[in-house]
C-alpha positions as CSV (number, residue, x, y, z in Angstrom):
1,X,-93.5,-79.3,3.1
2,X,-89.8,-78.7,4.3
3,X,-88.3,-77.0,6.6
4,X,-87.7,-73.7,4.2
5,X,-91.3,-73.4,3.5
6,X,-92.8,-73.9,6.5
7,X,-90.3,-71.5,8.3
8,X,-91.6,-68.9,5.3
9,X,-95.5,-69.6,5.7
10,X,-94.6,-68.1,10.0
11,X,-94.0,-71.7,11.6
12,X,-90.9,-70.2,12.1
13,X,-90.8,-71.5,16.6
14,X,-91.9,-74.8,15.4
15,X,-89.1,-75.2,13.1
16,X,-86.3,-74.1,15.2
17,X,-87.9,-76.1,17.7
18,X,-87.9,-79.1,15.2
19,X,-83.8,-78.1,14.3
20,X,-83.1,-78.2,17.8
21,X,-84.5,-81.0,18.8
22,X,-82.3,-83.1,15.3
23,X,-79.7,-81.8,17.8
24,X,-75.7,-83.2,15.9
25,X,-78.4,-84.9,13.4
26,X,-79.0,-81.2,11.9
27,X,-75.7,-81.7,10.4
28,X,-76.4,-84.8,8.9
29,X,-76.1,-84.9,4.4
30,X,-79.5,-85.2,4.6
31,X,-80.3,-82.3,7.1
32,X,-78.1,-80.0,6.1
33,X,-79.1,-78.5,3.0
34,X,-82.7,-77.6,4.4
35,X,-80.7,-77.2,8.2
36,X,-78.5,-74.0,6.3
37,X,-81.4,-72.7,4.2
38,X,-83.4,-71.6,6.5
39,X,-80.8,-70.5,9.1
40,X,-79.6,-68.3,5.6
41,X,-83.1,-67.1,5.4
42,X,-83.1,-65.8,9.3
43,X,-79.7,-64.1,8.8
44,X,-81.1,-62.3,5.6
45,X,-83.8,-61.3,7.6
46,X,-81.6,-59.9,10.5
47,X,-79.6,-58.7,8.2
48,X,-82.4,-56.7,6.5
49,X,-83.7,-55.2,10.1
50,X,-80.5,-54.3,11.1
51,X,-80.2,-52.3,7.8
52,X,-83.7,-50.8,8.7
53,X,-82.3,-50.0,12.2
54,X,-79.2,-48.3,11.3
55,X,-81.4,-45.8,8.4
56,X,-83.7,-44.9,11.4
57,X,-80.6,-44.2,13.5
58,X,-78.8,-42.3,10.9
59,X,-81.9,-40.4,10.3
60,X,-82.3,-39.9,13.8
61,X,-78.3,-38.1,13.9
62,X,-77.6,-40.8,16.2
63,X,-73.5,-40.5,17.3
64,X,-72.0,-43.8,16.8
65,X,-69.0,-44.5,18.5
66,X,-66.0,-46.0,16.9
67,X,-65.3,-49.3,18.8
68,X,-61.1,-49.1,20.0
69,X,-58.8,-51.3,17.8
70,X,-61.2,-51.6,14.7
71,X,-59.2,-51.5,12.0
72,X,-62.3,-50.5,9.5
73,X,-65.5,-48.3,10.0
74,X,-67.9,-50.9,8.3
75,X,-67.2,-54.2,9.9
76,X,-70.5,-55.5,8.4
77,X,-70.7,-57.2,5.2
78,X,-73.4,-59.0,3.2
79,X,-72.8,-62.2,1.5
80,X,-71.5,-60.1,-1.1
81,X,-68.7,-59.0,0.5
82,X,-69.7,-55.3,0.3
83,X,-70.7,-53.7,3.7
84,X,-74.3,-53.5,4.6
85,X,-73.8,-50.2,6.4
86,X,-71.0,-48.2,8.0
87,X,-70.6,-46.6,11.3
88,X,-71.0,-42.1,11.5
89,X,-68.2,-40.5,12.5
């Protein structure tokens, strides 16, 4: 089994334990392509929570606060390109 499935059958500690340990080998031809699948895989899932979060906030009427010197309101974007979710004013 590789990296990929293993991480999505839960051994998700022992293989970011085993990515660790590769250390500079993770980046290796041979490493990488399983290396970047599952560190894609762990930023679609923060990427899906953090959507969750910000619903729950919204729904909430939390205030967000504009941080100074952004130049946009939705500095989050999927892989896409389109934002994931933008900041209440």
């Amino acid at each position: 089994m590789n990296l990929l499935e293993r991480y999505l059958q839960g051994d998700t500690v022992q293989v970011y334990e085993e990515i660790e340990r590769m250390g500079q080998n993770a980046f290796e031809r041979n490493n990488l392509p399983e290396v970047k699948a599952v560190l894609t895989e762990t930023m679609n899932r923060v990427a899906y929570n953090l959507d969750v979060i910000y619903v729950a906030l919204v729904d909430e009427k939390y205030c967000f606060k504009k941080l100074p010197g952004m130049i946009s309101n939705s500095p989050f974007s999927s892989p896409d390109g389109e934002p994931s979710f933008a900041f209440v004013d």
